[in-house]
Backbone as a chain_set.jsonl record, in Angstrom:
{"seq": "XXXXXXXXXXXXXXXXXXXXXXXXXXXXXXXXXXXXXXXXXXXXXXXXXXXXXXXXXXXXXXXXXXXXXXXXXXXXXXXXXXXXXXXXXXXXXXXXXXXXXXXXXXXXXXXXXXXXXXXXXXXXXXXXXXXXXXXX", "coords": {"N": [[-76.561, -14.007, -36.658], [-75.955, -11.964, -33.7], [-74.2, -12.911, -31.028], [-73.495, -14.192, -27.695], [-70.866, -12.404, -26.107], [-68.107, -15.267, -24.958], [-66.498, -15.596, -22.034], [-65.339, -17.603, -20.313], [-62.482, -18.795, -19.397], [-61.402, -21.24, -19.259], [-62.628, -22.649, -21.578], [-61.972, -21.131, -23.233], [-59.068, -21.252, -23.436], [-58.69, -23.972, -24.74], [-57.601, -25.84, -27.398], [-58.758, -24.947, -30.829], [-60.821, -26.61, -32.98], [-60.817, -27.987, -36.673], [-62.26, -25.823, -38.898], [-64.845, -26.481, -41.287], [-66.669, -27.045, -43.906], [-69.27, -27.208, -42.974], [-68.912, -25.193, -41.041], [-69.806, -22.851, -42.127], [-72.396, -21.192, -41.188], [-71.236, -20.435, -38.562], [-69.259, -18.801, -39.194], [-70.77, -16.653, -40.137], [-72.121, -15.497, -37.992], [-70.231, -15.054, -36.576], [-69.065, -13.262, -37.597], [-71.057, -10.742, -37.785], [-71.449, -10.794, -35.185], [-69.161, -9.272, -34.571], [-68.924, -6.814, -35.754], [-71.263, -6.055, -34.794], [-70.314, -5.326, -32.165], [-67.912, -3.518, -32.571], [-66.925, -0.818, -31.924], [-65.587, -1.246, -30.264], [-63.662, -3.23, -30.387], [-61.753, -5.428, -32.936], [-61.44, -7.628, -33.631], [-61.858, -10.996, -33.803], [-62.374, -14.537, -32.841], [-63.939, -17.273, -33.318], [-64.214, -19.138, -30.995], [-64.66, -16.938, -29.011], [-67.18, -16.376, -29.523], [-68.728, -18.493, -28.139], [-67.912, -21.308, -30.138], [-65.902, -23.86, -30.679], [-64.304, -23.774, -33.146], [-62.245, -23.096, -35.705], [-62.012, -20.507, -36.339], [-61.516, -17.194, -37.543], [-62.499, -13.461, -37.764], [-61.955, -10.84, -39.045], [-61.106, -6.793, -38.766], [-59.559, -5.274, -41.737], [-58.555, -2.02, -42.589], [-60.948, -1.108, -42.757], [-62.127, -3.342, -44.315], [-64.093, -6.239, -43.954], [-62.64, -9.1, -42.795], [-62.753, -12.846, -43.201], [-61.378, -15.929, -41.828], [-60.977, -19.011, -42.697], [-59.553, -21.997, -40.88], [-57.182, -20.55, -40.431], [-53.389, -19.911, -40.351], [-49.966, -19.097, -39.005], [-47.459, -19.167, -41.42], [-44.722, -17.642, -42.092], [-42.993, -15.35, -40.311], [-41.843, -12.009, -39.099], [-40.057, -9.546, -37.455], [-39.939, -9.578, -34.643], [-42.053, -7.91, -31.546], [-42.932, -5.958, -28.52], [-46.546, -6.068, -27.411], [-48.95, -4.471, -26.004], [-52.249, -5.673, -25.525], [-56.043, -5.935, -25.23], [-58.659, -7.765, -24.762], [-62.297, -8.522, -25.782], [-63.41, -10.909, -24.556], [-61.986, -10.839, -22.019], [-60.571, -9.118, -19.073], [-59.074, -6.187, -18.361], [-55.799, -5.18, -19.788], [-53.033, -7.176, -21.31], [-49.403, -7.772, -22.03], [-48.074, -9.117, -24.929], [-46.078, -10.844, -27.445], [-45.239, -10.203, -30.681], [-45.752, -9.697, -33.954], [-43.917, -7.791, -37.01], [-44.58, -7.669, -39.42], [-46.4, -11.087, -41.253], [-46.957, -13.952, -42.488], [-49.581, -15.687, -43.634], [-52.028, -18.771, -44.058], [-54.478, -19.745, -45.049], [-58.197, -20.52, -44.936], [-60.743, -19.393, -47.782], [-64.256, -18.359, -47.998], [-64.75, -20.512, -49.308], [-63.553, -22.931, -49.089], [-61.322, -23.094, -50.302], [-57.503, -22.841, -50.665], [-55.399, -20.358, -49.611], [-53.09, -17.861, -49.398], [-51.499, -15.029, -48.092], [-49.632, -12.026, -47.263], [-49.444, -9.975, -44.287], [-49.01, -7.205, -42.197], [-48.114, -4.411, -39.509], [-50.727, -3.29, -37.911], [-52.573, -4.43, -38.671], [-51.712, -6.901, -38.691], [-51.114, -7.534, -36.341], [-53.3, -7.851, -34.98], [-54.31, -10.353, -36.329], [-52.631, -11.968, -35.295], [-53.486, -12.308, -32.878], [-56.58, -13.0, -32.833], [-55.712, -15.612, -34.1], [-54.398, -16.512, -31.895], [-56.43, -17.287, -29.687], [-57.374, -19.157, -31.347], [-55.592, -21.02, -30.901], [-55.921, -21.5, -28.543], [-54.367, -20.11, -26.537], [-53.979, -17.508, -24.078], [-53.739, -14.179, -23.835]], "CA": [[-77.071, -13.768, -35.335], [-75.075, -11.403, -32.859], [-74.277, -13.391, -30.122], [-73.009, -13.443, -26.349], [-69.094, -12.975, -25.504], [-67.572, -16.355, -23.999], [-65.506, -15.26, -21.047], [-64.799, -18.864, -20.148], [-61.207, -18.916, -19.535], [-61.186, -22.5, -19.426], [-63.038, -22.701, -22.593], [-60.886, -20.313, -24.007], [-57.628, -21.954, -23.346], [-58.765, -25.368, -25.883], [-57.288, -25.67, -28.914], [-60.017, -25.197, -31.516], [-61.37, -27.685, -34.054], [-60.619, -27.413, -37.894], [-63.696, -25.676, -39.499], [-65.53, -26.937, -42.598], [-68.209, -26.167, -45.273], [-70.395, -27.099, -42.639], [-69.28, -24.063, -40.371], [-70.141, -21.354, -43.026], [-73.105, -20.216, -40.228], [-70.868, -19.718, -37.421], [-68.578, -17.845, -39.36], [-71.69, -15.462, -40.307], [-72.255, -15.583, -36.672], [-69.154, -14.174, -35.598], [-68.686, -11.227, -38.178], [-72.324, -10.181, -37.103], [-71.187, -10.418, -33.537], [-67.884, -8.86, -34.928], [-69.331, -5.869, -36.634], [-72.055, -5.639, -33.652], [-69.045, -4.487, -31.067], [-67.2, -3.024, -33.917], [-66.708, 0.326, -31.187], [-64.564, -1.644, -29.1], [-63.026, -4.527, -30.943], [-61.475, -5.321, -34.47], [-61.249, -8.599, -34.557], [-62.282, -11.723, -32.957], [-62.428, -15.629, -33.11], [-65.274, -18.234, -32.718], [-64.205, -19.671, -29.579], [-65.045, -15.905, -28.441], [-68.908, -16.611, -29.212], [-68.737, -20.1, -27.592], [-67.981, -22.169, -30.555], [-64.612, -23.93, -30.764], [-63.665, -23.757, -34.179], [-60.819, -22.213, -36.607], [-62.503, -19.252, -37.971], [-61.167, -15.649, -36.951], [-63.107, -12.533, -38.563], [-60.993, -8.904, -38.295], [-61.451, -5.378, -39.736], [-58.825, -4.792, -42.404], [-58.851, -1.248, -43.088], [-62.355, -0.599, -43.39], [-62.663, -4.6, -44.631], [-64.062, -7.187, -42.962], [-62.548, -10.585, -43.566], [-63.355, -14.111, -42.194], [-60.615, -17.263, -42.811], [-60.86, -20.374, -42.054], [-58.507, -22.918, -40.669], [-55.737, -20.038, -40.295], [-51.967, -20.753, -39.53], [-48.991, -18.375, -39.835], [-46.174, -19.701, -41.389], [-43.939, -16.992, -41.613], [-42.661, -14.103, -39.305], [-40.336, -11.509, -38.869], [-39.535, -8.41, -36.934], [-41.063, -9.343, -33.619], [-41.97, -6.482, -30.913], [-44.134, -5.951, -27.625], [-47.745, -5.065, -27.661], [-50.324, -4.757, -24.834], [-53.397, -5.717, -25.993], [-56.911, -6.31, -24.685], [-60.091, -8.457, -25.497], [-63.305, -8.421, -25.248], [-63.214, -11.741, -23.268], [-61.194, -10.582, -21.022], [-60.552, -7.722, -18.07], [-57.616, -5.14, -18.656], [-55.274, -5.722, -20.661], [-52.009, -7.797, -21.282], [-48.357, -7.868, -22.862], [-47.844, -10.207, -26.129], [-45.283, -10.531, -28.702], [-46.193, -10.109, -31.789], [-44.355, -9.785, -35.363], [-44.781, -6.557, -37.665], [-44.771, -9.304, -40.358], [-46.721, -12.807, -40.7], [-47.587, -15.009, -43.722], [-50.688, -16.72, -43.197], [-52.028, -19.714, -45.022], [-55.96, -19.869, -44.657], [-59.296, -21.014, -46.231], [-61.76, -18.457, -47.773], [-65.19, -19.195, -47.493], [-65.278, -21.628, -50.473], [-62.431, -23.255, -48.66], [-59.942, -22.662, -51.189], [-56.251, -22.307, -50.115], [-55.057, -18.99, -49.815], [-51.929, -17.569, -48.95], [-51.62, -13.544, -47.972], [-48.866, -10.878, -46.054], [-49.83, -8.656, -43.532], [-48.011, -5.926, -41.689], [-48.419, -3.624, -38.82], [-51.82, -3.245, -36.955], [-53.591, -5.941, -39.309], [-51.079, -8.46, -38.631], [-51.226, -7.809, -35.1], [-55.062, -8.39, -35.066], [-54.545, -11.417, -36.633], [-52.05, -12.642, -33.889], [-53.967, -12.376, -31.145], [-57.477, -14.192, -33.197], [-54.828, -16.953, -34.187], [-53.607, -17.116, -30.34], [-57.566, -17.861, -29.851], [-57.495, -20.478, -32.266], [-54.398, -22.398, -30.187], [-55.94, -21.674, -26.987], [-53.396, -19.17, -25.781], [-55.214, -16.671, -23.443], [-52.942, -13.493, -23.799]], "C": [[-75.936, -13.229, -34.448], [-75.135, -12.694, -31.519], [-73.375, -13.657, -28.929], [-71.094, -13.709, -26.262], [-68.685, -14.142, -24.62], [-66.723, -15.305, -23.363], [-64.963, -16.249, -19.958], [-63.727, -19.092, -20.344], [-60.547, -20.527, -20.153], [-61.37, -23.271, -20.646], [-62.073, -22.273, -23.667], [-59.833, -20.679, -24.79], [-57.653, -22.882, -24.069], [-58.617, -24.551, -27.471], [-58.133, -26.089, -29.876], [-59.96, -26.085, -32.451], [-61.187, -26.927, -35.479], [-61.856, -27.134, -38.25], [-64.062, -26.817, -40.938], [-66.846, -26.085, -42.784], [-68.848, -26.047, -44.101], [-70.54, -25.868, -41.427], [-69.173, -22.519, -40.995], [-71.237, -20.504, -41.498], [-72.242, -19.806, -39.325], [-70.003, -18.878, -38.206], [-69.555, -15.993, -39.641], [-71.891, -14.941, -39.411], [-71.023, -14.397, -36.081], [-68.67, -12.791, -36.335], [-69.977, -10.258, -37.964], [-71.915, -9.664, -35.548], [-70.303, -9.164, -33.79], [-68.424, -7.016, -35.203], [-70.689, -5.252, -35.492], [-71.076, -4.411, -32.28], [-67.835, -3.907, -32.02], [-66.243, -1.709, -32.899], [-65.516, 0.403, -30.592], [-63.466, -2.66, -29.381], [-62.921, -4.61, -32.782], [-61.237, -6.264, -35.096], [-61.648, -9.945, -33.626], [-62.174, -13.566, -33.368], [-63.655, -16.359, -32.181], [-65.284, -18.881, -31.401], [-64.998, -18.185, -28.607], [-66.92, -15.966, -28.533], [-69.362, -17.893, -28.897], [-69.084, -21.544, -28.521], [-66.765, -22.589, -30.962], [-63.912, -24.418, -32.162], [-62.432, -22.65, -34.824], [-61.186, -21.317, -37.469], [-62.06, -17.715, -36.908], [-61.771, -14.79, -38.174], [-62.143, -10.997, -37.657], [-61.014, -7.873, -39.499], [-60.272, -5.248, -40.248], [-59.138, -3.603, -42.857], [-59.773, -1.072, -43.163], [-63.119, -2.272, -43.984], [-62.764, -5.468, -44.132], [-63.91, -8.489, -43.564], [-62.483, -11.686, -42.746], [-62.169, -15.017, -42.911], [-60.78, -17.935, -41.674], [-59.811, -21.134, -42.033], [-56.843, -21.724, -40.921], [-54.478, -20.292, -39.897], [-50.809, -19.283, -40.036], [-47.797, -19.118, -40.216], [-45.172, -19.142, -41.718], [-44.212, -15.82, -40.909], [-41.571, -13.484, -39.516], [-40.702, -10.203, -38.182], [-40.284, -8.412, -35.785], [-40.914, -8.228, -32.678], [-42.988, -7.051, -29.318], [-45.073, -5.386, -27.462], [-48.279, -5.052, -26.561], [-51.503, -4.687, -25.721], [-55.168, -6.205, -25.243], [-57.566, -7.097, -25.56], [-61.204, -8.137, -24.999], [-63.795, -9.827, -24.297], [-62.802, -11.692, -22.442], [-60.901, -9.529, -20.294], [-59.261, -7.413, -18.329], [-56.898, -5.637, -19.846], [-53.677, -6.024, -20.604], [-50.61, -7.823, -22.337], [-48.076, -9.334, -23.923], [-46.662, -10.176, -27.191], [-45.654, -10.51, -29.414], [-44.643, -10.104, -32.768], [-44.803, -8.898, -36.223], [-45.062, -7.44, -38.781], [-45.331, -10.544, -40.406], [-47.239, -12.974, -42.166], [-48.358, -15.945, -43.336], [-51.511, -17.422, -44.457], [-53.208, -19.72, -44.346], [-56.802, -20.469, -45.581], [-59.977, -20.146, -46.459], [-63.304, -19.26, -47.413], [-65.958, -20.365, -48.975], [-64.05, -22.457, -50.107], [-61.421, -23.86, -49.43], [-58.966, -22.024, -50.578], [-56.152, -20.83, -50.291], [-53.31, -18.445, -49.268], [-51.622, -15.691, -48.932], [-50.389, -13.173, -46.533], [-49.367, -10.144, -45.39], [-48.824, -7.83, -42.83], [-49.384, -5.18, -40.815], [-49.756, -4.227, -38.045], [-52.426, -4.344, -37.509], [-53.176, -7.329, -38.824], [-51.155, -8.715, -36.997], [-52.681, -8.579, -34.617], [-55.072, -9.623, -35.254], [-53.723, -11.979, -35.928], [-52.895, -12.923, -32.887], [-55.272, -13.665, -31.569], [-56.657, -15.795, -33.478], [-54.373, -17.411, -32.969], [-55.313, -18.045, -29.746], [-57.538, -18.866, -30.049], [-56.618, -21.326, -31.441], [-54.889, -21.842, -28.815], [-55.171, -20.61, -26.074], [-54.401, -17.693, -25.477], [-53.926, -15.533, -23.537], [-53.352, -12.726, -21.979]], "O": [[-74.934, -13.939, -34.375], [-76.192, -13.254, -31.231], [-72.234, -13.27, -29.181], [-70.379, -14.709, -26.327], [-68.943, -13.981, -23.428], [-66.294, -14.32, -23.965], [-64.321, -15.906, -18.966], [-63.506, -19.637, -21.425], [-59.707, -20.838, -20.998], [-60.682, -24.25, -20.938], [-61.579, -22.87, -24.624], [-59.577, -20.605, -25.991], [-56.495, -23.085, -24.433], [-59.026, -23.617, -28.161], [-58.399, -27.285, -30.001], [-58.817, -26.384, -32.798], [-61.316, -25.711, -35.619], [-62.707, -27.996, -38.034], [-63.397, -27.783, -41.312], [-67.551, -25.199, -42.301], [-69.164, -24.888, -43.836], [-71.607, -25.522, -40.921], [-68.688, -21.476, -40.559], [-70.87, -19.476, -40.929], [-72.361, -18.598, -39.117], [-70.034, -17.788, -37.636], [-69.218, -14.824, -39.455], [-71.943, -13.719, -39.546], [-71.048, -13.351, -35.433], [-68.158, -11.751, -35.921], [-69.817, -9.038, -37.992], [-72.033, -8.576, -34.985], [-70.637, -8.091, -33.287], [-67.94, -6.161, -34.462], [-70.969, -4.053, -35.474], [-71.227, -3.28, -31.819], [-66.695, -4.223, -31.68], [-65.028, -1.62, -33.078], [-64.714, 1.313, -30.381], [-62.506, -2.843, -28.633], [-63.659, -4.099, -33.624], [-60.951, -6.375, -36.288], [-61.71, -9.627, -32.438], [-61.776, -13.71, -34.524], [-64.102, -16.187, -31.047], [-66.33, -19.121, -30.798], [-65.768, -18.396, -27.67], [-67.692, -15.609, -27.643], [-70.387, -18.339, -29.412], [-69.856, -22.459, -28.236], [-66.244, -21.773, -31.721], [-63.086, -25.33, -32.206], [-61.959, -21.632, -34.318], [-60.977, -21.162, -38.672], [-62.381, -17.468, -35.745], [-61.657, -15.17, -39.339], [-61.886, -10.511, -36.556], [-60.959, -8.052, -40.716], [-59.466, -5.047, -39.34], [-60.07, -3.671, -43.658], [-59.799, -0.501, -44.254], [-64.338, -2.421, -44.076], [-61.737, -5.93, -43.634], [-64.6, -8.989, -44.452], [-62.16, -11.525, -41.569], [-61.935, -14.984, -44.119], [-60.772, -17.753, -40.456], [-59.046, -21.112, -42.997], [-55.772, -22.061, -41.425], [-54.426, -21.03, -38.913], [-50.856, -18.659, -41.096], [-47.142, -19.685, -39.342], [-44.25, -19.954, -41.781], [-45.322, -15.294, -40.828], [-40.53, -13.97, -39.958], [-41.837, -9.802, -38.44], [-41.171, -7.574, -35.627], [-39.902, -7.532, -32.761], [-43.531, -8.137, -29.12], [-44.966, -4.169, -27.313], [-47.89, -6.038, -25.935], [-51.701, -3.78, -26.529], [-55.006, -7.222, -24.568], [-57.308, -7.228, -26.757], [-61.295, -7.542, -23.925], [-64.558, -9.645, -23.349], [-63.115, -12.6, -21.671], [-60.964, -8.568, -21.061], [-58.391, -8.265, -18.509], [-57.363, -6.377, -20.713], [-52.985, -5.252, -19.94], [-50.883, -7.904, -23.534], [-47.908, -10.46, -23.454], [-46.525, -9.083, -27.742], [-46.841, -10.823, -29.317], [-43.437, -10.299, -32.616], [-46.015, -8.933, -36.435], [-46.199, -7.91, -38.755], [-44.839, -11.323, -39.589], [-47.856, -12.123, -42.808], [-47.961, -16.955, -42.756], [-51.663, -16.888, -45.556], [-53.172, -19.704, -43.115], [-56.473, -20.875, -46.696], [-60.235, -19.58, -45.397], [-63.486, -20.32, -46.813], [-67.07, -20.736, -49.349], [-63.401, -22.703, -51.124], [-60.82, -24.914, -49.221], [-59.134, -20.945, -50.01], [-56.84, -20.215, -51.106], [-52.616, -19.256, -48.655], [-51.56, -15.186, -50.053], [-50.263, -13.684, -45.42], [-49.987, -9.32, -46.062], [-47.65, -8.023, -43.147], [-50.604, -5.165, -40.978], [-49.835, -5.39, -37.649], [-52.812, -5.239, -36.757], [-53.796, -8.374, -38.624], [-51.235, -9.829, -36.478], [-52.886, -9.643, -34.033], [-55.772, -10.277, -34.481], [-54.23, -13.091, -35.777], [-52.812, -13.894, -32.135], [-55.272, -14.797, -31.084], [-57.068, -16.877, -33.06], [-53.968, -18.567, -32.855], [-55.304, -19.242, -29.46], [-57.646, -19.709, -29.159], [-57.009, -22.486, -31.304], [-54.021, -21.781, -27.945], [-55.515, -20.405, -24.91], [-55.171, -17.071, -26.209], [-52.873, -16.104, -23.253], [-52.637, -11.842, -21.507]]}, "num_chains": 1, "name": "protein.A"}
């Protein structure tokens, strides 16, 4: 089900809840939404469709992928981006890292462990800032 952008700052700002099995729908939820505003946006997290869990969905290349309970645990080569949201008016300066190692769940919530780089990894900064509440 596509459904409406939170723009609840306040909302926003809470640090989300660990998912589980039992939030397989919202994750369907939010790559529907995800893939709905596709025009304008590339990547997004569940707090963004007003549900406060740990699931971020973002366009890799042409692929759309959903993890649960994301975390980065490494970095390197950080930089400054401006970036916008779709929660949010204009847009704002962030650090970021061309580099991040992130430790996630798929959707059989089996560990995972994956590198990113460049524009992907950035994407996935900002849905992970989501996830801790941090409003860029």
């Amino acid at each position: 089900m596509i459904r409406e952008i939170c723009k609840d700052e306040k909302f926003l700002a809470q640090k989300a809840e660990l998912a589980t099995l039992q939030d397989i729908p919202v994750a369907e939820d939010l790559l529907e939404t995800l893939i709905y505003h596709k025009a304008g946006c590339v990547g997004m997290a569940a707090n963004m469709i007003g549900i406060n869990k740990r699931i971020i969905a973002f366009d890799d290349n042409g692929k759309y992928i959903v993890m649960f309970n994301p975390e980065i645990i490494k970095k390197s080569e950080p930089y400054q981006a401006e970036e916008g949201c779709l929660s949010l008016t204009g847009t704002r300066q962030a650090k970021r890292w061309k580099s991040i190692k992130v430790k996630y769940q798929n959707d059989k919530f089996q560990e995972r462990f994956k590198t990113f780089t460049g524009w992907t990894a950035q994407i996935i900064q900002h849905e992970i800032d989501h996830c801790d509440g941090i409003i860029i």
